[in-house]
N, C-alpha and C positions, 0 to 999 in steps of 0.2 A: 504494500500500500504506500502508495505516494505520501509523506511527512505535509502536517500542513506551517508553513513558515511564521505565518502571523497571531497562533496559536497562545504566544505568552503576552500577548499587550489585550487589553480592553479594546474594542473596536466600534466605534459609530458613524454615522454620516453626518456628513456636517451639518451647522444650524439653517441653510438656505434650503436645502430638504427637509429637514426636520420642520421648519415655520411652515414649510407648505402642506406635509402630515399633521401638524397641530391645528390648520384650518379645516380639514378634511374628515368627512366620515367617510368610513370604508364599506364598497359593495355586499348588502346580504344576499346568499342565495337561498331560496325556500321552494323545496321540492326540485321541478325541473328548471322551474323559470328566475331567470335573473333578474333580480332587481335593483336600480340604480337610483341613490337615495337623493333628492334634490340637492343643493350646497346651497346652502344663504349664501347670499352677499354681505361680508364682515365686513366693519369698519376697520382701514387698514391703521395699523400701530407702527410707531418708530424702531426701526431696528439699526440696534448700533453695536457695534462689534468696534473693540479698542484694544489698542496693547501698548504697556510700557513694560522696557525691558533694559537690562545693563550693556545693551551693546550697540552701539552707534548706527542709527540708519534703519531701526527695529520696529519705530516707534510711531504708531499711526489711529487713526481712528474713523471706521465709514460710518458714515450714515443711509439708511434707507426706510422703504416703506415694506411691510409684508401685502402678498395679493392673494387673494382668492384663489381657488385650486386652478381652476382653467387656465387661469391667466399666463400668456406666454412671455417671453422675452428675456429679458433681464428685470429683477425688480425696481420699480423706483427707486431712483440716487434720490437724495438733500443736497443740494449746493450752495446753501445760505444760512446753514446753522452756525452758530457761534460756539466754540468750544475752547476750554481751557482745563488743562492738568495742573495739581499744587501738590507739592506734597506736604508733611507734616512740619518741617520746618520753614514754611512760609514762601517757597520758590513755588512762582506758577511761569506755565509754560503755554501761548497762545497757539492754536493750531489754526491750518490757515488751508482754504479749501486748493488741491487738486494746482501745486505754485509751478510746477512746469507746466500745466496745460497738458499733459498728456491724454491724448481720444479717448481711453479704456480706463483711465481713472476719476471718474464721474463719481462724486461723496465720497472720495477716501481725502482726510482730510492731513497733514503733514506739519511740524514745529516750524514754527515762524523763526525758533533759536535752534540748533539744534542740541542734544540733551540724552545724556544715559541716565537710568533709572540705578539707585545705589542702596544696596541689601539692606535690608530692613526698616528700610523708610515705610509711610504707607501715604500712599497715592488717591487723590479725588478727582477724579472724573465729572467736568459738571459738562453739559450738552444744553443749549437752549434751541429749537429748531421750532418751527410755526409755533409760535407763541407759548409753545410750551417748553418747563426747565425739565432736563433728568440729572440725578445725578448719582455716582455708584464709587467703590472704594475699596482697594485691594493689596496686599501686603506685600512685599518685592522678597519673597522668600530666599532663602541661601541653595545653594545647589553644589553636591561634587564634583567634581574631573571627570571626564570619560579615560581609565586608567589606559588601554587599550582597545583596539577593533584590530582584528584574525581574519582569516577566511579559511574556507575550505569547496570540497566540492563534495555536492548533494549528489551522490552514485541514481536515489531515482530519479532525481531532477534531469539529471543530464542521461538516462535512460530514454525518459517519458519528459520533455521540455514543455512547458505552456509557451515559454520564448525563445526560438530557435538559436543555441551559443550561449544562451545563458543559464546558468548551472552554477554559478559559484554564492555559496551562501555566509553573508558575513554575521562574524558573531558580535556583540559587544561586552565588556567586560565592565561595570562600576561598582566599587565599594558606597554601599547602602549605610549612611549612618545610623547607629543602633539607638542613640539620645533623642531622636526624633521623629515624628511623624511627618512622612513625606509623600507628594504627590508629582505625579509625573505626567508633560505632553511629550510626545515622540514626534519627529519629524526625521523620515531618510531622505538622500537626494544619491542621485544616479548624475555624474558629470555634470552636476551645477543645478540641475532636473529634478523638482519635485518628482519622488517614487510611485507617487499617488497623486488623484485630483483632491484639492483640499474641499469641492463642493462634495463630495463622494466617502472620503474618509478620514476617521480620527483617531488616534491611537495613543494611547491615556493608560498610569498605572499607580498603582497604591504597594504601600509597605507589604501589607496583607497579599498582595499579587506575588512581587517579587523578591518578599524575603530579605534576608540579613546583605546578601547580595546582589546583584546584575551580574549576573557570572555566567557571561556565554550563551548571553541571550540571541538567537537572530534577528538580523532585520527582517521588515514584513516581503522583501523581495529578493528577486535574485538575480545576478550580475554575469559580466560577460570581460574574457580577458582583455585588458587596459583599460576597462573603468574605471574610475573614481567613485569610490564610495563615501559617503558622509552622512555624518549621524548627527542630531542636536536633541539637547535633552532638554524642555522647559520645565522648571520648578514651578508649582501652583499653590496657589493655597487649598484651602477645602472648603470657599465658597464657591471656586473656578471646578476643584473634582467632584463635587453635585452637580455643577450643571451638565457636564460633562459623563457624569453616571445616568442621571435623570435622562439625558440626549439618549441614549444607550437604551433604556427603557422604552422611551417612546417609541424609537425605530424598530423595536423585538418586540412592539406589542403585535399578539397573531389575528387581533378582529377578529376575535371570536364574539359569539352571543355573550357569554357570561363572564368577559375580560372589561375590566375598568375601558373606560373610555381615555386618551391619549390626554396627555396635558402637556403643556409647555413646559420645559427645563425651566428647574425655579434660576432665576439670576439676580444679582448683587444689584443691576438697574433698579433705579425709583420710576414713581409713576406710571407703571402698566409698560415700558418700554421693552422689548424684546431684545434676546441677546446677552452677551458678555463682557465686561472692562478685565482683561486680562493683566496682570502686572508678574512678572514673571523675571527670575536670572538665566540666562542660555551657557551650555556647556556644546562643546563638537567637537569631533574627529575626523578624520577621512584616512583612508587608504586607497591604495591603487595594486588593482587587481594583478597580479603578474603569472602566467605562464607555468 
């Protein structure tokens, strides 16, 4: 039997899927005939996704709107919100909509200064956008080394390939501190390449997951000789690992008759606003595949 790779991390799809299964009720079938249940039209809510983090260039904050199930495209940007981060010793930091102009960054909004976030601060996210204020707050946690990243080669992988050449599966190595209670985002890249679509999936873990250790865990894919591998490790707190368990939840709900009804990942945002202010420290590695 084929090994499955992404087996030791928590796994969910992200919150731009998830917002549009938390509008949606799911098809009943009864008997032979299929039934498809009307969908209100919701009033749409702000959704703001943010992150500060210790590393230069990190640090952004989008604004939009959630739609309706039907609704196609991309979701409404904000392009007019006013937003500002402070942290607890009184530095605030203006963010300033979309300052290059680029076509494909519509509501992702960027530091007027630019600014690392510094462990154990804690950070306020305030958001005013159509006349309304949101505001949310999150603790810049510590995080270890990635001691090492290995590779090897997966014999059924490279029997039985999903990706033709690539077979080689990299492991990661971190020493877990035992004095504390820690939460983890995962992010791999393949030669500078997102591993995965970040609309598609999420990859998150807890002490309780993996132990006193990270000892040779893999990454969730597999590579090919002369790649570059890299790993980053986000530290969370444990109002960022609920929303993120909760995401996890909703996406494994099976729409059965007698299954709770889907709810939205609870988040650290005020005012009904959807989404997460993530404040987080980044760890990485990389290696290059060889022969």
């Amino acid at each position: 039997m084929k090994t499955q790779n992404s087996n030791i991390f928590y796994k969910a799809l992200s919150m731009k899927k998830a917002l549009i299964y938390s509008l949606t009720l799911l098809t009943l079938a009864a008997c032979e005939e299929t039934v498809v249940l009307d969908l209100e039209e919701t009033t749409p809510k702000i959704v703001i996704e943010g992150q500060v983090t210790d590393r230069a260039g990190y640090q952004f904050v989008k604004v939009s709107k959630s739609t309706n199930f039907y609704a196609s495209g991309k979701t409404p940007r904000v392009t007019d919100a006013t937003i500002t981060v402070a942290d607890d010793l009184g530095n605030e930091y203006t963010f300033v909509h979309n300052p290059r102009n680029h076509a494909d960054s519509a509501g992702y909004y960027l530091p007027q200064t630019p600014f690392v976030g510094v462990i154990d601060r804690t950070y306020t996210l305030t958001v005013v956008a159509e006349g309304q204020t949101y505001t949310a707050q999150d603790k810049l946690n510590r995080i270890t080394t990635i001691d090492k990243l290995e590779y090897r080669i997966d014999e059924d992988e490279r029997e039985d390939p999903e990706d033709p050449g690539r077979f080689y599966e990299v492991l990661m190595f971190v020493k877990e501190p035992k004095e504390t209670r820690d939460y983890y985002l995962f992010k791999t890249y393949r030669n500078d390449s997102l591993t995965y679509n970040l609309d598609t999936d999420v990859y998150y873990a807890d002490d309780e997951l993996v132990g006193e250790n990270i000892d040779g865990f893999p990454l969730p894919i597999f590579y090919s000789v002369n790649d570059l591998a890299r790993a980053e490790v986000y530290s969370l707190s444990r109002d960022a690992f609920i929303f993120y368990r909760d995401l996890d939840k909703l996406l494994n709900n099976d729409g059965g008759m007698f299954t709770q009804p889907p709810a939205d990942p609870r988040t650290n945002l005020s005012n009904g606003a959807l989404g997460l202010f993530q404040v987080s420290a980044v760890v990485s590695s990389e290696i290059r595949i060889n022969e």
